[in-house]
C-alpha positions as CSV (number, residue, x, y, z in Angstrom):
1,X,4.4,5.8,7.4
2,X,5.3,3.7,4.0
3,X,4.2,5.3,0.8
4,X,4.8,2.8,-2.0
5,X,5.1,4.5,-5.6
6,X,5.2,2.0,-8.5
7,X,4.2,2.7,-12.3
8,X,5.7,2.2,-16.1
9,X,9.0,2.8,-16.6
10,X,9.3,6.0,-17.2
11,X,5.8,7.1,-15.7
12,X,6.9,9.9,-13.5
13,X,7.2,7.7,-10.3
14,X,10.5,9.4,-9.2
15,X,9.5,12.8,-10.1
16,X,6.1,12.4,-7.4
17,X,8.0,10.1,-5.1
18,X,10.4,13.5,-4.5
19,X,7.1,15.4,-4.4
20,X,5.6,13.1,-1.4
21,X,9.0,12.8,0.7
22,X,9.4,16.4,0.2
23,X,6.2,17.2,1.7
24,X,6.9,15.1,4.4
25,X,10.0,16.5,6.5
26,X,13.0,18.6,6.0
27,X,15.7,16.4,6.6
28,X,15.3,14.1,3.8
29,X,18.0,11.4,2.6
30,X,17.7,9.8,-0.5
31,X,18.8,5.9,-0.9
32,X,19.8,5.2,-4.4
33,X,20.4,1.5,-5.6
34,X,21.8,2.6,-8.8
35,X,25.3,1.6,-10.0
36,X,26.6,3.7,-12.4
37,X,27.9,0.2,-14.7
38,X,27.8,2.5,-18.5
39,X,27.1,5.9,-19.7
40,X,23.6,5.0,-19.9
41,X,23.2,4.3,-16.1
42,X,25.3,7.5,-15.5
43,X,23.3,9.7,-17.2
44,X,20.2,8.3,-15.7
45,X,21.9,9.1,-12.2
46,X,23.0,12.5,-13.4
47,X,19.6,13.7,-14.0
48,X,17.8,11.9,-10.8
49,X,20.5,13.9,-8.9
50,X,19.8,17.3,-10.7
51,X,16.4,17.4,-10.0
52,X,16.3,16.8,-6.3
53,X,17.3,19.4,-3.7
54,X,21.0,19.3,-3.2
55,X,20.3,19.5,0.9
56,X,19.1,16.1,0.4
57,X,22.1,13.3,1.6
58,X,22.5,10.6,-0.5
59,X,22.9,6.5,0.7
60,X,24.0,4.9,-2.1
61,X,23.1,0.8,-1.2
62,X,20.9,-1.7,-2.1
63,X,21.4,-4.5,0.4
64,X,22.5,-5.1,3.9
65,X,20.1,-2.2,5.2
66,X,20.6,-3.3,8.7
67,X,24.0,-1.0,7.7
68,X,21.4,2.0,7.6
69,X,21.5,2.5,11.7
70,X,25.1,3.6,11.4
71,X,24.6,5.9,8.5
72,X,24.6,9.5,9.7
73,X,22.1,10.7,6.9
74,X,19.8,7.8,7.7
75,X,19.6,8.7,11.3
76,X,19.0,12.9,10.7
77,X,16.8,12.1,8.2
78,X,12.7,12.0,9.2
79,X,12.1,11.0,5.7
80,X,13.6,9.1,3.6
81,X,13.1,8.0,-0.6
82,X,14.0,4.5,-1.9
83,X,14.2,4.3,-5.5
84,X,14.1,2.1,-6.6
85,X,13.3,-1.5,-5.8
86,X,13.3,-2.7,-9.4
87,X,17.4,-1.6,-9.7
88,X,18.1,-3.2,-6.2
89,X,16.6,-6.4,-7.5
90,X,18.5,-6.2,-10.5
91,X,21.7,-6.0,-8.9
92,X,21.1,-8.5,-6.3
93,X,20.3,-11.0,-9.5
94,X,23.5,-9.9,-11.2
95,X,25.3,-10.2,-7.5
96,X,24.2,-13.7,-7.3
97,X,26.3,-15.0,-10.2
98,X,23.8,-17.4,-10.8
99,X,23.5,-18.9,-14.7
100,X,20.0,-18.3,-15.2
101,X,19.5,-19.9,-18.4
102,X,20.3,-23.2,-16.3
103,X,19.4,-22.5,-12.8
104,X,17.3,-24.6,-10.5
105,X,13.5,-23.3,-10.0
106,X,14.6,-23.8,-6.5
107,X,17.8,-22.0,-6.2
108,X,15.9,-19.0,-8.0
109,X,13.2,-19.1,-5.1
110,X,15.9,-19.3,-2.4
111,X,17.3,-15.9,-4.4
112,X,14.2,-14.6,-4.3
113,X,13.7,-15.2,-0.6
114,X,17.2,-13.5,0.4
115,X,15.7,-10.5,-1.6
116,X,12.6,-10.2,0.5
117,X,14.5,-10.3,3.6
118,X,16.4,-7.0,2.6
119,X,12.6,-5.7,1.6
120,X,11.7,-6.4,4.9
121,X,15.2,-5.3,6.9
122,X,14.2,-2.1,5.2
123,X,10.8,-1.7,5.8
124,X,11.5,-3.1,9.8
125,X,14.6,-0.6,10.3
126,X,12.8,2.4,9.2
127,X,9.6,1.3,11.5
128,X,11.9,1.1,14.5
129,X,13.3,4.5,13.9
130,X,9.7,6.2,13.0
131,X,11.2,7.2,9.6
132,X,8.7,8.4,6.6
133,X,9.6,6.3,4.2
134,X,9.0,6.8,-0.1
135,X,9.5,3.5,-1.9
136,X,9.8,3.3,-6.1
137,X,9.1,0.6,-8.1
138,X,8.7,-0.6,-11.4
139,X,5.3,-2.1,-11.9
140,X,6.1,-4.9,-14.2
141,X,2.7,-7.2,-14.5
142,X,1.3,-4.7,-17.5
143,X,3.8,-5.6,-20.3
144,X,4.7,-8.7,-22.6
145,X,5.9,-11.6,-21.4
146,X,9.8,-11.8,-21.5
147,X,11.3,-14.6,-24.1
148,X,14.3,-15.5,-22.1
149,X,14.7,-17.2,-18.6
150,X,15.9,-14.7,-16.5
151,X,13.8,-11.6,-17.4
152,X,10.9,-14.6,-16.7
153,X,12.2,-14.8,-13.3
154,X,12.9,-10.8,-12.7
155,X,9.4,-10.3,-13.5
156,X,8.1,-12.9,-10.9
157,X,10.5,-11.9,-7.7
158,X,9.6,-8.2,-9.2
159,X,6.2,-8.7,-9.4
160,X,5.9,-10.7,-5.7
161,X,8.5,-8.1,-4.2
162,X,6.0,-4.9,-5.7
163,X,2.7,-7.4,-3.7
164,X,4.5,-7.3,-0.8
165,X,5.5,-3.6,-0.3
166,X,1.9,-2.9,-1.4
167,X,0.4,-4.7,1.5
168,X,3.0,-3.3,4.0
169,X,2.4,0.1,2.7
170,X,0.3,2.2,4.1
171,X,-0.2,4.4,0.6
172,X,-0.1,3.2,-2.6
173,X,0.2,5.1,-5.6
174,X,0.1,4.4,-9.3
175,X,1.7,6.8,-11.8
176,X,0.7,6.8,-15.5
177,X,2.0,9.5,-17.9
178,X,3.3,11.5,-14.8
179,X,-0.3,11.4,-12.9
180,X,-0.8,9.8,-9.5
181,X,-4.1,7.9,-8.6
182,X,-4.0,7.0,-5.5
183,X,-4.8,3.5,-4.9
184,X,-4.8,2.7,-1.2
């Protein structure tokens, strides 16, 4: 099964997201995307960390998830919690190197498509092993529109990225102000 979480920043999304995968096995392992880059992104790791159960293992990646299969806490885990796909896009941009005040249109789609192949290596991996798998995401369609080029493109790959998890999913959930609503 594929739960797919998304909401505001700040909605509560990670907070339900450890709820769900809780509630759905024992051995859980928890893949963080998160790269602790400034005090700011540390602390924001510190306090994801101190609120889930330390039993939980912890995969910290966010690409090359065909890696996952020789990860011992991916293969003892039953269920597993992604968060989030907004930070794993962000680095992959930042990874790329690319100049995107100048970039081609069509080098940003080829970007774009390299991300949706590690959506879909995820999604595909954690089929073939019958994992339970919790995805997080920012939903990013609700807010102004960004004044600079990349945060332009970010919000489109974001956006497509958050449609396709959705229709993989088999839940979806919204979270506003830390409350759920169920959506699919």
């Amino acid at each position: 099964m594929i739960i797919y979480i998304t909401g505001g920043a700040r909605s509560g999304k990670s907070r339900f997201a450890e709820a769900k995968v809780a509630s759905l096995g024992e051995k859980v392992a928890y893949i963080a995307t998160a790269i602790p880059f400034d005090d700011g992104m540390k602390d924001r790791i510190a306090k994801h960390q101190s609120q889930r159960p330390a039993s939980w293992q912890t995969i910290e990646q966010y690409k090359h998830f065909e890696t996952l299969i020789d990860k011992n806490a991916f293969l003892e885990a039953n269920a597993l919690i992604f968060d989030c796909a907004t930070v794993m896009i962000t680095n992959i941009m930042m990874d790329s190197g690319l100049d995107f005040d100048t970039v081609a249109v069509e080098t940003v789609n080829a970007l774009e498509r390299e991300i949706a192949k590690e959506v879909e290596q995820l999604l595909k991996i954690c089929r073939e092993e019958n994992k339970q798998l919790v995805i997080v995401s920012n939903e990013v369609g609700l807010g102004l529109v960004p004044s600079y080029r990349m945060g332009n493109f970010f919000r489109d790959i974001q956006g497509r990225i958050n449609q396709l998890l959705a229709s993989e999913a088999d839940e979806v959930h919204f979270v506003v102000s830390g409350i759920p609503l169920q959506i699919k």
